[in-house]
BANUDO-560662 format. One record per residue (C-alpha): residue number from 1; residue in one letter; x, y, z. Coordinates in Angstrom, 3 decimals, decimal comma. Layout:
residues N
NODE     k   r         xx         yy         zz
NODE   NUM   A          X          Y          Z
...
This chain:
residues 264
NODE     k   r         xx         yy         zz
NODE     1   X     -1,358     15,116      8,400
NODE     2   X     -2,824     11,834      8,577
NODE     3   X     -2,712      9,355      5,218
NODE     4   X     -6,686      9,601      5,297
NODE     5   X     -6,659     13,400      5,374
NODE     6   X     -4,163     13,416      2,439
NODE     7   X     -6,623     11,493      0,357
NODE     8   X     -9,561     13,647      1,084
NODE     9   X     -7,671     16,677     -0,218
NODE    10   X     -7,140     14,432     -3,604
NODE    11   X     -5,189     11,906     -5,707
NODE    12   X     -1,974     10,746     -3,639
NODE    13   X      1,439      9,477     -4,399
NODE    14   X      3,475      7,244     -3,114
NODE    15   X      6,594      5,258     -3,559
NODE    16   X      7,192      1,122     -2,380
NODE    17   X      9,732      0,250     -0,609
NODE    18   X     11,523     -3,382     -1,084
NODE    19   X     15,431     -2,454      0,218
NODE    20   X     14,435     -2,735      3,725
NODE    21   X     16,521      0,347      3,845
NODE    22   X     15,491      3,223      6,249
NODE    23   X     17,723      5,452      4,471
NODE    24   X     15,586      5,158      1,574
NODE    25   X     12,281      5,552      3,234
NODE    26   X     13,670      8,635      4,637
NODE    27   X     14,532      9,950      1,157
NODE    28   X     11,055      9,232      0,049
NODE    29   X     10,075     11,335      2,556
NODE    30   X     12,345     14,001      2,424
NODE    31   X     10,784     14,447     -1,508
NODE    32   X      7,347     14,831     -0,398
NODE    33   X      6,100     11,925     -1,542
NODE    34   X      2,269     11,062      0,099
NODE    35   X      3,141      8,224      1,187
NODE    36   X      5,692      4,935      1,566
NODE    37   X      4,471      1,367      1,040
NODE    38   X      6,497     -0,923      3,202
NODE    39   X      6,850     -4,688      2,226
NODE    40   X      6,468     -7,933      4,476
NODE    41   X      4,974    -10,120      1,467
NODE    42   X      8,027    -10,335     -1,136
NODE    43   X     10,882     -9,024      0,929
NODE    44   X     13,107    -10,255      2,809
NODE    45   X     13,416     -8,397      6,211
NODE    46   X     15,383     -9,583      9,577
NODE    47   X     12,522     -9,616     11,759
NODE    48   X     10,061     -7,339     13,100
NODE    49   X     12,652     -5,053     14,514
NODE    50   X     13,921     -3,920     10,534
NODE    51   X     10,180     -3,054      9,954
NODE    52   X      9,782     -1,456     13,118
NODE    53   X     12,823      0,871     12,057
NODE    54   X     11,229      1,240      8,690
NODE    55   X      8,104      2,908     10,247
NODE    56   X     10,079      4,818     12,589
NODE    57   X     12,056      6,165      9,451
NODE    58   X      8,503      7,157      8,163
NODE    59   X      7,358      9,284     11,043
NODE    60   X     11,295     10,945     11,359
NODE    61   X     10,257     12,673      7,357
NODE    62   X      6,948     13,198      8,091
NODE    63   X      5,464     10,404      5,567
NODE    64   X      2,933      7,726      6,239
NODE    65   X      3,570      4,295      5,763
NODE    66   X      1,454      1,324      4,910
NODE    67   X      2,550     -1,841      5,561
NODE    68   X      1,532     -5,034      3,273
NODE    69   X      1,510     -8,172      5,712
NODE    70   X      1,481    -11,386      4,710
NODE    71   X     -2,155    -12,442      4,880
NODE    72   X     -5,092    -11,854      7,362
NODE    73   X     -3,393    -13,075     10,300
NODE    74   X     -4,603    -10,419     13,405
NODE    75   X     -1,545    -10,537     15,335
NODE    76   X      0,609     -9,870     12,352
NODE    77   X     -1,901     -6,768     11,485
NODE    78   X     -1,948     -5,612     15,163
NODE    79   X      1,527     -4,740     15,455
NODE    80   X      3,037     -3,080     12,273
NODE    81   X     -0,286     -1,259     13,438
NODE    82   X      1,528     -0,783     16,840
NODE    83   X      4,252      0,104     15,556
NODE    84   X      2,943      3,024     13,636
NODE    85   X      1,913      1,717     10,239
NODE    86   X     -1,422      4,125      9,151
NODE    87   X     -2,738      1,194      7,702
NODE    88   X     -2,397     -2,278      5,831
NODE    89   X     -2,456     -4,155      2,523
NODE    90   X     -3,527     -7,267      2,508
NODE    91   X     -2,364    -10,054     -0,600
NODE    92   X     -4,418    -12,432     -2,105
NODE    93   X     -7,846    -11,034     -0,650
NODE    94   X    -10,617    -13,559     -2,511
NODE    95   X    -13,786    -13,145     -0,142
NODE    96   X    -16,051    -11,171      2,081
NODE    97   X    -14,694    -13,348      4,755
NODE    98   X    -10,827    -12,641      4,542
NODE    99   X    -11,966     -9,107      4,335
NODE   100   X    -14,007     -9,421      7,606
NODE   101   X    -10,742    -11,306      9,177
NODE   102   X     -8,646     -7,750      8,036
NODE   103   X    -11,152     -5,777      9,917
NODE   104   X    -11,106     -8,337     12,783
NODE   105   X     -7,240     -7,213     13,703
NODE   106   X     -7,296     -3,646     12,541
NODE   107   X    -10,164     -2,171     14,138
NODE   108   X    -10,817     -2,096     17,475
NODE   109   X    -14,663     -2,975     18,866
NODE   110   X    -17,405     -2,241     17,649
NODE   111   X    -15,916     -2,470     14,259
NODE   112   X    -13,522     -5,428     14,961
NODE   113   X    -11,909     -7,102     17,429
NODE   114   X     -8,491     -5,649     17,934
NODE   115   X     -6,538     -6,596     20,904
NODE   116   X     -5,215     -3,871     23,346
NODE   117   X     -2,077     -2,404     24,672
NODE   118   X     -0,911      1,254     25,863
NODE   119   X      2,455      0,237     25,689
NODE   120   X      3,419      0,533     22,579
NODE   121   X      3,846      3,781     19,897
NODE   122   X      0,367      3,932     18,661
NODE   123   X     -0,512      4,514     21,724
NODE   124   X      2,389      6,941     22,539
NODE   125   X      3,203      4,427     25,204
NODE   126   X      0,162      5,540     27,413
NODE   127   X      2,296      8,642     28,189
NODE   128   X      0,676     11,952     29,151
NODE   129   X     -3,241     12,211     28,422
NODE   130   X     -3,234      8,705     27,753
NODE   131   X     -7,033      8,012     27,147
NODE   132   X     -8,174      4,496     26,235
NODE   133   X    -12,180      6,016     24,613
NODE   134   X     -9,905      8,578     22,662
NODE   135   X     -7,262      5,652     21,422
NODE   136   X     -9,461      3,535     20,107
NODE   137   X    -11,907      5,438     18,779
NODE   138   X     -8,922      7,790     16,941
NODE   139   X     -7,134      4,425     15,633
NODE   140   X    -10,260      2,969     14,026
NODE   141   X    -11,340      6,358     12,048
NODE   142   X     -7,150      6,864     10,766
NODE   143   X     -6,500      2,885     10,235
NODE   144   X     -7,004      2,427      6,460
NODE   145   X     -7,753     -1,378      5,489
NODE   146   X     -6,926     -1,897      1,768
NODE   147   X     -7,237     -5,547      0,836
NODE   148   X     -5,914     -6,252     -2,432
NODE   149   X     -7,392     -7,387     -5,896
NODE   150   X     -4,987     -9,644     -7,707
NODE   151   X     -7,011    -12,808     -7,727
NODE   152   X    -10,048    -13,580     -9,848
NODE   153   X    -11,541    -14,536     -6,996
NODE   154   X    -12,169    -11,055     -5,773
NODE   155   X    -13,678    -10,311     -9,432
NODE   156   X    -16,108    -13,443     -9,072
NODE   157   X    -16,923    -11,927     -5,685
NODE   158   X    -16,490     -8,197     -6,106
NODE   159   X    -19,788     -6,935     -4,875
NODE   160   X    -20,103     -9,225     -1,761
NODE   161   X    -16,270     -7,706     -0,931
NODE   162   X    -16,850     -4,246     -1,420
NODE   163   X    -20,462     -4,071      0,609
NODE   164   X    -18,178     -4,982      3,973
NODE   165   X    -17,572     -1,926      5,363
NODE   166   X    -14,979     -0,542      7,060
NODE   167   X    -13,122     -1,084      3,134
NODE   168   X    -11,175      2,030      2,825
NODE   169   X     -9,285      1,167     -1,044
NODE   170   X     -8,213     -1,405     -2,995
NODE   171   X     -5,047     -2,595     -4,284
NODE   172   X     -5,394     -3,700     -7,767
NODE   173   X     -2,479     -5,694     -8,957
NODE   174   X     -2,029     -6,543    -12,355
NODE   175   X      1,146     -8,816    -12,140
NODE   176   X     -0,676    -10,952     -9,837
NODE   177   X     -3,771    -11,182    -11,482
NODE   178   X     -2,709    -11,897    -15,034
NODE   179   X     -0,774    -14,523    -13,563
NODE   180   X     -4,227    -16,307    -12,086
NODE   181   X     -6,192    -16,299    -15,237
NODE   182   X     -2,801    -17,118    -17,324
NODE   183   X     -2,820    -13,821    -18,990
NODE   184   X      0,504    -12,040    -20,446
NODE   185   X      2,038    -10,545    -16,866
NODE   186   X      2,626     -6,911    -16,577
NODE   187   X      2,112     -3,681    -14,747
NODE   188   X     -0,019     -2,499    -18,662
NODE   189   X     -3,365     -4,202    -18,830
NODE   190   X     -3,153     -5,102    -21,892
NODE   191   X     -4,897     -8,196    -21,639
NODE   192   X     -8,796     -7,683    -22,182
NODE   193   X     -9,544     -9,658    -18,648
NODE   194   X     -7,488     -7,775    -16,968
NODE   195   X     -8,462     -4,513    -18,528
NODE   196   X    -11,929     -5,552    -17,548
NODE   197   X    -11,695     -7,037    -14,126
NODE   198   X     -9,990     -3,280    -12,994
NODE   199   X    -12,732     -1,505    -14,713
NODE   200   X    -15,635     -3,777    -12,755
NODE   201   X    -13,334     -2,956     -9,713
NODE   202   X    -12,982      1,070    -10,192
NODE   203   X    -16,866      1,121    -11,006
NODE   204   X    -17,593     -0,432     -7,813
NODE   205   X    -15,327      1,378     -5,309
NODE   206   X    -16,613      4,890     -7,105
NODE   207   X    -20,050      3,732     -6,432
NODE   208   X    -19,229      2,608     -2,967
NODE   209   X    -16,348      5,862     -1,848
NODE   210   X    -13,530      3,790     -2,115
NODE   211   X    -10,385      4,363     -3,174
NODE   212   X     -8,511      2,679     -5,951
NODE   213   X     -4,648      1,478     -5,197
NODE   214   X     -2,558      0,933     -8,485
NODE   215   X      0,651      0,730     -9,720
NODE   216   X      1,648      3,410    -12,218
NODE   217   X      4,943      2,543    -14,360
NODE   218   X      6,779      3,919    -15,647
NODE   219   X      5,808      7,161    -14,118
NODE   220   X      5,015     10,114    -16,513
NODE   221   X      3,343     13,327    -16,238
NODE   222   X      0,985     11,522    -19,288
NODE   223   X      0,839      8,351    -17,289
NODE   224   X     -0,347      9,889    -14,088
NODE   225   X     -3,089     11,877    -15,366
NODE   226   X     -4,558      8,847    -17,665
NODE   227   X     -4,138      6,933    -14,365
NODE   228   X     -6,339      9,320    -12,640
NODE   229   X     -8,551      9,612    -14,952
NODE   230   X     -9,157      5,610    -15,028
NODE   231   X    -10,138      6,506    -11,107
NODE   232   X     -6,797      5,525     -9,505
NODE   233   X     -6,571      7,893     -6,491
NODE   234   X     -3,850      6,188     -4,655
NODE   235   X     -0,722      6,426     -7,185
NODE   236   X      2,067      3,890     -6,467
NODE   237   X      5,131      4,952     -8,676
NODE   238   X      7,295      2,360     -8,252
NODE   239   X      9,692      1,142     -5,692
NODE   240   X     13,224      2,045     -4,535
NODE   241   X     14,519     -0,822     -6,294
NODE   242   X     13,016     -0,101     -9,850
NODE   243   X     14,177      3,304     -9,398
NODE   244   X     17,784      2,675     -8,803
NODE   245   X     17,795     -0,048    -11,561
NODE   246   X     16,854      2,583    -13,798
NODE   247   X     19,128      5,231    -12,864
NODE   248   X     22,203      2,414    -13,080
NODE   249   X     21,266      1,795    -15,997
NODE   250   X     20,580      5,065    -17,720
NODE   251   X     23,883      6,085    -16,511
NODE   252   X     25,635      2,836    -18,155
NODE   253   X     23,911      3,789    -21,356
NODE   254   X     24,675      7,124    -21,602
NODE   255   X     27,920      7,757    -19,932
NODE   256   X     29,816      4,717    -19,399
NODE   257   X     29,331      2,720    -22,672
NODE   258   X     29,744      5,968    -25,065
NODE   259   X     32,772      6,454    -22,887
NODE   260   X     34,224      3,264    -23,501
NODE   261   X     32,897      2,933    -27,586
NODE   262   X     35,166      6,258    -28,274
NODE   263   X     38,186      4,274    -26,642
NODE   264   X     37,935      1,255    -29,092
């Protein structure tokens, strides 16, 4: 099941990935989780060929992956698209223009202007039934093009953005946005412009049918529901990192440091 058809059937869920590690995208997978979120912008991966092996981790547990690339840059777009990525988050989107460059690389004409190739996996390598009318046409209804929202730029602009379409969600993030208006940075809006620029933001993608990307964390049963409820469909609950930071350091806290307190 495609990453579109998940979200038609509801809220999904989803876990980032900053390790590089395929091993961990596989466990992701292997949990049931909706959906991984693979990292080009922050982390540091050797070459192409690690995110290649990333994707391919992906499809081996059954989970799609989204790739965030490093800006609008179609050839960069075109093949983690290649490779097998279901679609792509773009950083730092500020206009309808850098929008209309996403579109440009992800979707094939009419709706952008994609370059082609049937050798590679998202074409199944033009193997058996190979049809260039049914490739295309299948890869721009299942590409999902998220720009993100972590500028107030997009807020200054947010209904010229959200009228392009082709828009499929957006990735609201808080750490990066606080940090442009000088706000107190966090994944908890607590500042009011921040509070307010995702509220503008969920109001227009409900008016428009698009989803809303977020970052939900910590992750609690109470935490995902109020998420929902603010009109977060897309859930990301954190990344393999955070995750094993946590763990580490529960299990210092409660085992190892008791342990060693009784031995003083």
């Amino acid at each position: 099941m495609t990453l579109r058809e998940r979200m038609k059937k509801g809220p999904v869920f989803g876990i980032t990935c900053f390790t590089g590690a395929a091993c961990a995208v596989e466990t992701i997978g292997n949990y049931g989780y909706d959906f991984v979120y693979l990292d080009l912008e922050h982390c540091t991966l050797d070459g192409p060929n690690n995110m290649e092996k990333l994707i391919m981790a992906a499809k081996l547990s059954g989970i799609p992956a989204v790739v965030r690339v490093t800006g609008t840059d179609e050839v960069e777009i075109r093949k983690v698209l290649e490779m097998g990525a279901e679609g792509v988050v773009v950083p730092h989107t500020r206009t309808a223009g850098d929008v209309k460059e996403i579109l440009k690389g992800a979707k094939f004409p009419p709706m952008g202007r994609r370059g082609g190739e049937s050798c590679v996996r998202s074409a199944n390598y033009g193997g058996p039934g190979f049809s260039w009318a049914e490739y295309t046409q299948k890869s721009n209804e299942d590409t999902l093009v998220i720009p993100m929202d972590e500028d107030f730029e997009f807020t200054d602009n947010l209904d010229e953005i959200l009228d392009v379409p082709g828009i499929d969600a957006v990735n609201f993030g808080p750490i990066d946005y606080s940090l442009s208006i000088g706000a107190k940075v966090g994944y908890a809006t607590e500042d009011a412009r921040v509070a307010d620029a995702y509220t503008k933001l969920a109001k227009g993608c409900a008016k428009r049918g698009i989803g809303v990307m977020c970052p939900v964390v910590p992750a609690t049963k109470e935490s995902i529901e109020a998420a929902i409820k603010r009109g977060i469909t897309m859930l990301i609950l954190g990344n393999d990192m955070y995750h094993l930071s946590t763990a580490l350091k529960t299990m210092k806290q409660q085992a190892i440091d008791p342990y060693r307190a009784e031995q003083e």
